[in-house]
C-alpha positions in Angstrom: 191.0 -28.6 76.8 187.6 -27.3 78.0 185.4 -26.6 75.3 183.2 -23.9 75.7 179.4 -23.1 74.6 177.2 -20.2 73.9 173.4 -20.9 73.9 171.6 -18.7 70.9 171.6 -15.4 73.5 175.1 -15.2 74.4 176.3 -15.5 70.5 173.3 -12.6 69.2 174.9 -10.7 71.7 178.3 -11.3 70.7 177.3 -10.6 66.8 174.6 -7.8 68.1 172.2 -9.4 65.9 168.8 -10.7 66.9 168.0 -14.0 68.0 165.6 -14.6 65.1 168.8 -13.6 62.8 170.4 -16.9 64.3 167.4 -18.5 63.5 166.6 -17.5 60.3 170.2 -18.7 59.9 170.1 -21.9 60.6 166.9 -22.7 58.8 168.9 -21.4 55.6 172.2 -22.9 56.5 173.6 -19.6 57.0 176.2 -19.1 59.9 178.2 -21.4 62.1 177.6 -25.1 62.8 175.8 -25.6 66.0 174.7 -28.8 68.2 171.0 -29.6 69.1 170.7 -31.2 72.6 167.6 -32.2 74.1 166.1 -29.2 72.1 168.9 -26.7 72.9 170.8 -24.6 70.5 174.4 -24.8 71.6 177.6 -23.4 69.5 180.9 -24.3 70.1 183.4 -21.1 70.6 185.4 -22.7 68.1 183.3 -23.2 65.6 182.1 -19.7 66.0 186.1 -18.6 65.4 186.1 -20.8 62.5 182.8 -19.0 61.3 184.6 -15.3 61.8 187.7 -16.3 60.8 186.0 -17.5 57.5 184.0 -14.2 56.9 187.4 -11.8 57.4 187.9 -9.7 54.5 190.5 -7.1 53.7 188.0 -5.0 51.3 184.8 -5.1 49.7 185.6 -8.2 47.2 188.6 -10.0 48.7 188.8 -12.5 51.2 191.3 -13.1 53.7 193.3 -15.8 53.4 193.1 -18.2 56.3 
């Protein structure tokens, strides 16, 4: 299995939030778990699936269950 990786670009575009969202986030703990390599933000695409997959909601105070 090939695991895939978005660098901090490709997932603000994915999410259409700004780069400084991501790292806002991370300084807060906010958002999916990421790897630091040599200085580079990486996420794993499954991690990122995990992270939507945990925010689904079917209204305004229920969770989906996962």
């Amino acid at each position: 299995m090939e695991i895939i990786h978005f660098n901090q670009r490709n997932l603000a575009k994915r999410w259409d939030v700004s780069e400084a969202t991501l790292e806002r986030w991370r300084t807060e703990g906010i958002g999916p778990k990421y790897l630091k390599l040599c200085g580079r933000v990486l996420y794993r695409l499954v991690d990122i699936e995990e992270y939507e997959s945990a925010c689904l909601m079917s209204s305004t105070s229920k969770a989906v269950a996962v």
